[in-house]
N, C-alpha and C positions, 0 to 999 in steps of 0.2 A: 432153090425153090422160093417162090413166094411163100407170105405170110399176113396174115391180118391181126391187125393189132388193134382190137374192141375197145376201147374204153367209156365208161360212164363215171361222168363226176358227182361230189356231192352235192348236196344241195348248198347254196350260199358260196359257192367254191368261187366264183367269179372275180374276188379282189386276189386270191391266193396265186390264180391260172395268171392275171393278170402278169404277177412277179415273175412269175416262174417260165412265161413264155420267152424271152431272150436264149435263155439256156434252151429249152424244148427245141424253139425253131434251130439254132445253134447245131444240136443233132441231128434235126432232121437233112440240115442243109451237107450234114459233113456226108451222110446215107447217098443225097443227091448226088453230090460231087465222086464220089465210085459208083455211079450210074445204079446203086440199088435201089431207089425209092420210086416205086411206081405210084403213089398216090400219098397224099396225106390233109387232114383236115379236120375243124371242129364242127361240132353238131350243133348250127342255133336252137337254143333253147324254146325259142317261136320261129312262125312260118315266115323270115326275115335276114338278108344277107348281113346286115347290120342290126344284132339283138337288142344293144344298148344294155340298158342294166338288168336287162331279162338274162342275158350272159347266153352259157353253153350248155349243155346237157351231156357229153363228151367229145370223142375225138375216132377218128379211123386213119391208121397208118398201117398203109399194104407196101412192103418190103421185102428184099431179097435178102436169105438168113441161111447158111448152110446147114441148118437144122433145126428142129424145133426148139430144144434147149436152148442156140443160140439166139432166137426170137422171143424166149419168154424172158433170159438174162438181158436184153438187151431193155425191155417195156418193164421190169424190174428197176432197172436205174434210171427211168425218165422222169427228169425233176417236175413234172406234173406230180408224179406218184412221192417223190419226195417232201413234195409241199402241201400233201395232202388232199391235191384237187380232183383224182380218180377215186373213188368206189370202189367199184371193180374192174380188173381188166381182165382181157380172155385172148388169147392166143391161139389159131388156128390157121393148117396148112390153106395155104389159097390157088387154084389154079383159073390163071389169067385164062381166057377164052376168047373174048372182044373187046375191044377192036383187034383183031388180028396182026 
């Protein structure tokens, strides 16, 4: 089953996300590579593909988890949350519908 993976960073978080995205994407791409990552992405901070030093406001990774515990253990160890650039995150069942 899918899953959604919410995140909201702090505020000022932007030099930390910086460091810390080698590893993140590093993750995301290993999810990719066993074909579970249906989406992933950060939130600009303004209405802009490129925020600049407005930064991010967080992040949405919708992935395949065999269960929910395996989806909050997995957003548990994502070196965003390690380096202190998430808030909060929130973890919940997701069922894809469209595109078909």
């Amino acid at each position: 089953m899918y899953y959604a993976i919410i995140a909201r960073d702090r505020p000022n978080s932007l030099a930390a996300r910086l460091d810390a995205r080698p590893a993140h994407l590093e993750r995301l791409r290993r999810l990719q590579n066993e074909g579970r990552l249906l989406l992933a992405g950060p939130h600009p901070a303004i209405d802009s593909p490129d925020p600049g030093p407005a930064g991010f406001s967080g992040s949405l990774v919708v992935a395949e988890f065999s269960d929910l515990a395996s989806a909050q253990a997995w957003a548990n160890t994502d070196p965003y949350r390690a380096a202190g650039v998430y808030d909060e995150v929130v973890v919940k069942p997701f069922l894809k519908v469209l595109p078909a």
